[in-house]
C-alpha positions in Angstrom: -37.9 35.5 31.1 -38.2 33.2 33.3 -38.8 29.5 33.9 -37.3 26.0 34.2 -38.3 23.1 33.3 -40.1 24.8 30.9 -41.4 27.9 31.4 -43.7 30.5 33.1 -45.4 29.7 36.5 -48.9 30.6 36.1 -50.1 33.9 37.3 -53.7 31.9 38.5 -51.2 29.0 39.7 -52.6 26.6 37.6 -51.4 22.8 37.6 -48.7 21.6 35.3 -47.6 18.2 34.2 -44.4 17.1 34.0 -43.8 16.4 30.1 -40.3 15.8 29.0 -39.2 18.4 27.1 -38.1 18.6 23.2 -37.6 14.7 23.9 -37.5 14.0 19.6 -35.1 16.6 19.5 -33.0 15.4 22.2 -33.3 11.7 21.2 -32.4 13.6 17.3 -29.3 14.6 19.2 -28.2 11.9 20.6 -28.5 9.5 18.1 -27.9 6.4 20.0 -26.9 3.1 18.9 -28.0 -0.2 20.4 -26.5 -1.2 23.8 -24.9 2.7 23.9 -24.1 3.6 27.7 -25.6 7.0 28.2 -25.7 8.9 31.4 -28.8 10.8 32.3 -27.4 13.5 34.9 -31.0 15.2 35.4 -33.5 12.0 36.2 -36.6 14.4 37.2 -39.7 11.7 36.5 -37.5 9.7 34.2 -39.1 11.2 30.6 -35.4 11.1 28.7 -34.1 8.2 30.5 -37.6 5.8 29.4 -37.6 7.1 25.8 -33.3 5.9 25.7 -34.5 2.6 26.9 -37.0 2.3 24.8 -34.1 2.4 21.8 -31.9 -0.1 23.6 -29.6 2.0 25.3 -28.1 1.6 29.1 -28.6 4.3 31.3 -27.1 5.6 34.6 -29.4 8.1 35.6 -28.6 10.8 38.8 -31.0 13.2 40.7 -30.0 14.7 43.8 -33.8 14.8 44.9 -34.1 11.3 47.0 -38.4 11.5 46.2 -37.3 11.2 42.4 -34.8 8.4 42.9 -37.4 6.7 45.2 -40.1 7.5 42.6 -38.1 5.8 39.9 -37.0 2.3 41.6 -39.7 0.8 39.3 -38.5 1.6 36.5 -35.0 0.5 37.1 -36.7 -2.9 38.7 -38.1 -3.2 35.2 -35.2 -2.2 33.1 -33.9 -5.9 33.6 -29.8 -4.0 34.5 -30.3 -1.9 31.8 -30.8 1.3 34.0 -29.1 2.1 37.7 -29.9 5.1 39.3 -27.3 7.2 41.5 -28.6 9.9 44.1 -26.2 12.2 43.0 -25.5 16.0 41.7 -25.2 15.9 38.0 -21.6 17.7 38.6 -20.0 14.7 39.6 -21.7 12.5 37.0 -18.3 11.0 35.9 -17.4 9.5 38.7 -20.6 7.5 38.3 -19.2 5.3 35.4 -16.1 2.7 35.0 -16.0 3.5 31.6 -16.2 6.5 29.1 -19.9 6.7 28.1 -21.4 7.5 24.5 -23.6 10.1 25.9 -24.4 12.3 28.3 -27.9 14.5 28.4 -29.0 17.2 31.1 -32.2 18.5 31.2 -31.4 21.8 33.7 -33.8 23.0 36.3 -36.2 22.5 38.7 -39.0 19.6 37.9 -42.8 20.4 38.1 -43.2 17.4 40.6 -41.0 19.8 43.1 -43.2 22.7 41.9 -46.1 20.8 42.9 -45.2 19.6 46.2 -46.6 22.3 49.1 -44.7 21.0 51.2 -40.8 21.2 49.3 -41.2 25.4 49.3 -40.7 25.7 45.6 -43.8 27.1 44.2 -46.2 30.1 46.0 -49.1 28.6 44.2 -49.7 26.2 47.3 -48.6 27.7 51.0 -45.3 25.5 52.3 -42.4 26.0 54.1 -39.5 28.1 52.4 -37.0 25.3 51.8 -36.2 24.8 48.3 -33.5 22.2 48.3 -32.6 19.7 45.8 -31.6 17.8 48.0 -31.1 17.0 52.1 -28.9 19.2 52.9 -27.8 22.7 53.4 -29.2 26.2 54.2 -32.9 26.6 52.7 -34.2 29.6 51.2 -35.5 30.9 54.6 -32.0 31.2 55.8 -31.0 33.5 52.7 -34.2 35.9 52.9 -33.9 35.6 57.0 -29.7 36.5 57.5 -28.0 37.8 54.4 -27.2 41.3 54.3 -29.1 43.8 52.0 -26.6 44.1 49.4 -26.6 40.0 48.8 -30.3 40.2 48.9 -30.2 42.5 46.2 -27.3 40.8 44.2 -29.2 37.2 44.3 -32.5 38.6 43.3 -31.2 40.5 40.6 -28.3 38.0 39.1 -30.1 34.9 39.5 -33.3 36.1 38.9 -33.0 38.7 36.6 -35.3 41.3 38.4 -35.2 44.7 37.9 -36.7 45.9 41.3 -34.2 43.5 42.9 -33.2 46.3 45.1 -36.6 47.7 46.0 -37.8 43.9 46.9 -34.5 43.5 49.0 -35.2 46.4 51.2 -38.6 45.4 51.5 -37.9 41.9 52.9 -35.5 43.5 55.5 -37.6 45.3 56.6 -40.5 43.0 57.1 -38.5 40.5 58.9 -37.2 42.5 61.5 -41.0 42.2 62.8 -40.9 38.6 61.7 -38.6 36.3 60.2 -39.8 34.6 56.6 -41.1 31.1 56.7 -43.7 30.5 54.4 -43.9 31.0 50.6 -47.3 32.9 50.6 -46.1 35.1 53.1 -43.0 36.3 50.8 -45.0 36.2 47.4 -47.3 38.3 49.0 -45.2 40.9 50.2 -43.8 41.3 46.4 -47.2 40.7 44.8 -48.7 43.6 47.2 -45.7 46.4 46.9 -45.5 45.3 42.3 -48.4 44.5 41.7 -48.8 42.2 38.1 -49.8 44.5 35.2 -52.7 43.8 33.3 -51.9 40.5 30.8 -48.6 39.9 32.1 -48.1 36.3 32.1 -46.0 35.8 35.8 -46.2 36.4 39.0 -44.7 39.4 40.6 -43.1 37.0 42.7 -41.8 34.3 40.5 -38.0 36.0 39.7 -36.9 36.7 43.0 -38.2 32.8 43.8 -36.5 31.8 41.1 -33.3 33.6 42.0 -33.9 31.7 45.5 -33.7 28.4 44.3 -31.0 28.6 42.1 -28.8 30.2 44.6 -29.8 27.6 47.7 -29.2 24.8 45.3 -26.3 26.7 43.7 -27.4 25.4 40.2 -25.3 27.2 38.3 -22.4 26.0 39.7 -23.9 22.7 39.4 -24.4 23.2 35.8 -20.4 24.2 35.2 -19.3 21.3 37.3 -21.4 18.9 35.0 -20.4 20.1 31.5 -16.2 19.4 32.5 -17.4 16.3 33.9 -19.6 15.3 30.3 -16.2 16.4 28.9 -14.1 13.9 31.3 -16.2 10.9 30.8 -17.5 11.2 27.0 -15.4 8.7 24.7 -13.9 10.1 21.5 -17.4 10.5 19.2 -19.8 10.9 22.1 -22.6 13.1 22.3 -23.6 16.2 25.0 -27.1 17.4 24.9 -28.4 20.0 27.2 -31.6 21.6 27.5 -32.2 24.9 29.3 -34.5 26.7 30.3 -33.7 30.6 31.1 -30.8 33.3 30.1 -28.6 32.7 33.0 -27.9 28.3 32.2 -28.1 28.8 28.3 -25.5 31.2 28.6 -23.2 28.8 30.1 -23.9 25.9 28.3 -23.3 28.5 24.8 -20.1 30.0 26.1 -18.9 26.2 27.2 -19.7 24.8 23.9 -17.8 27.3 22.0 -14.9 27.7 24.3 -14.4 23.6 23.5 -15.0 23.6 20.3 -12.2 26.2 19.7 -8.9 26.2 18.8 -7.0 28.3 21.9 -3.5 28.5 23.5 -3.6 28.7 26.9 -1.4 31.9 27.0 -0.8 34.3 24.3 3.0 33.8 25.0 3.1 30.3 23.7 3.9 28.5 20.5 1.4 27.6 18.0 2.5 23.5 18.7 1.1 23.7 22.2 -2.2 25.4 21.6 -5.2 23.5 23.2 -7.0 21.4 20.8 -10.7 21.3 20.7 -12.2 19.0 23.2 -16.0 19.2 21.3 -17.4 20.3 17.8 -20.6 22.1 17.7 -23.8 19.8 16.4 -25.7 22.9 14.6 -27.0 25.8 16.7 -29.6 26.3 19.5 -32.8 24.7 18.6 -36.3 26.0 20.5 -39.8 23.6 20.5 -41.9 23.7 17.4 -45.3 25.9 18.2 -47.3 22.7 17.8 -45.3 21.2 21.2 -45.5 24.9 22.9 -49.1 24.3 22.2 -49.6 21.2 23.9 -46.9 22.1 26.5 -46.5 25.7 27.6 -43.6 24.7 29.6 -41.1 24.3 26.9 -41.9 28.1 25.5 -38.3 29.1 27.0 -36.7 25.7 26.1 -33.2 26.1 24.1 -31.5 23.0 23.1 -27.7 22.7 22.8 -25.4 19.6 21.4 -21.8 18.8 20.6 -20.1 16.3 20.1 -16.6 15.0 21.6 -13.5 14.8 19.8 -10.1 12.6 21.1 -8.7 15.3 22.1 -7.7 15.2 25.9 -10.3 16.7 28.2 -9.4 20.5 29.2 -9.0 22.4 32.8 -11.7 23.2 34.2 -12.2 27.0 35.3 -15.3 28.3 36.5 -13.8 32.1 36.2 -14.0 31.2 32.2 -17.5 29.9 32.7 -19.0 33.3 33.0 -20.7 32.4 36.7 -21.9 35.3 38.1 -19.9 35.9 41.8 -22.6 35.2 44.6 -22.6 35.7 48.4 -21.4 31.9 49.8 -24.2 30.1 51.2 -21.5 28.9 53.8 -22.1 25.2 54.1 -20.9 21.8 53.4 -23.5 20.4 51.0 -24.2 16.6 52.4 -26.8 16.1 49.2 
């Protein structure tokens, strides 16, 4: 598969739009009274957060990109208090509130105004420099392709971006950067797109897993993403609701096993009496839901989209563990993240 914020990156590298995503079915989801508090961990260009105005709700909205926040001031100028935003990571979204909030909606991934900045390092349709961070700080993405070993090459590419020749395009990037170290994104696409070459009317770029392996990893996104479902869980009142839309394998999988793992009746040890078995923390609103063709139409981007919602009960929020989460274990980026 591959794709975020809705879907394949263009083989010609083509422009995209940022269109928020299954927004009926998220604002479906929600289904938000007047005056509900609602917190908006993934801000991106502010589609979700505009369209829960629009019905009367408050929003605190978070990005950890500072250009987003920046780009959104407006909006908040013209929300007359009705919407603050917080340059934040969406996993520490409930410490952002004073009090428990009726809803909490994350739209997971990276946002086509970061694909279509050069200059960010996301995308190999425009040359830039290989960064790919969310935010300010930390290791970029030449760091991992320039110092990590060849096995942690090979395990990032092929966890996080589900490639198959992980190994092959591992060895080749240590190679060619013991003549010169990785800076640009052309460069690096072009080493892949040269040794695996696309196959006639196959949709990607040779180069589009291992990128997206990349950026997850430098941004450690799917850590992010556990941190910000126990923190939904903390700060959601009794009745509130979680949506979350994602966009590949890895992030759905987490948000599924989550979901069910709360909305299950489970004693912490197999040892212990029925009376003090873990109460569910969320019940399940239906199953996954996918765009309608017409919207994949319009929007190619949400081809990959899966949408997941529950809804929290009054029972008191549960531990977190991020072994349970089903993360995938990752060489550490080694760094104190300042974003």
């Amino acid at each position: 598969m591959m794709a975020d914020h809705g879907g394949d990156m263009p083989a010609d590298g083509g422009p995209v739009r940022h269109i928020p995503v299954m927004l009926a079915e998220v604002m479906a989801a929600l289904a938000l009274k007047p005056d509900a508090l609602v917190i908006d961990g993934t801000f991106g260009a502010g589609g979700y957060t505009r369209a829960m105005l629009a019905a009367g709700a408050r929003v605190i909205a978070l990005d950890r990109d500072p250009e987003a926040i920046a780009a959104g001031r407006a909006l908040e100028a013209e929300s007359a208090g009705r919407l603050r935003l917080v340059e934040d990571r969406f996993a520490k979204l409930d410490t952002r509130s004073d009090e428990p909030v009726d809803a909490v909606v994350l739209d997971v991934g990276v946002s086509s105004m970061q694909l279509d900045q050069a200059e960010r390092g996301f995308s190999f349709r425009q040359d830039g420099p290989l960064d790919m961070r969310m935010g300010r700080g930390g290791p970029d993405a030449a760091h991992v392709v320039n110092q990590y070993k060849l096995g942690d090459l090979a395990r990032v590419i092929g966890l996080l971006g589900e490639e198959r020749n992980a190994g092959r395009i591992a060895r080749l990037i240590v190679q060619r950067r013991q003549q010169a170290p990785f800076t640009r994104t052309k460069d690096l696409a072009s080493l892949i797109a040269t040794a695996f070459p696309a196959r006639p009317g196959e949709r990607i770029h040779p180069a589009t897993r291992t990128f997206q392996a990349l950026r997850i990893h430098v941004n450690d996104e799917l850590g992010e993403l556990v941190g910000a479902l126990a923190a939904a869980e903390r700060i959601l009142k009794p009745g509130g609701r979680l949506v979350v839309v994602s966009f590949h394998s890895l992030e759905d999988r987490i948000v599924k096993r989550f979901m069910a793992q709360r909305s299950e009746t489970s004693a912490t040890s197999r040892h212990m009496p029925a009376a003090q078995d873990v109460q569910p923390t969320f019940r399940k609103l239906g199953g996954v839901k996918t765009a309608t063709e017409a919207e994949i139409e319009a929007n190619p981007r949400a081809r990959s989209a899966k949408l997941r919602a529950c809804e929290r009960t009054d029972a008191p929020a549960g531990r977190h563990d991020s072994h349970a989460s089903g993360l995938p274990k990752l060489p550490e980026l080694f760094t104190l993240r300042r974003d």
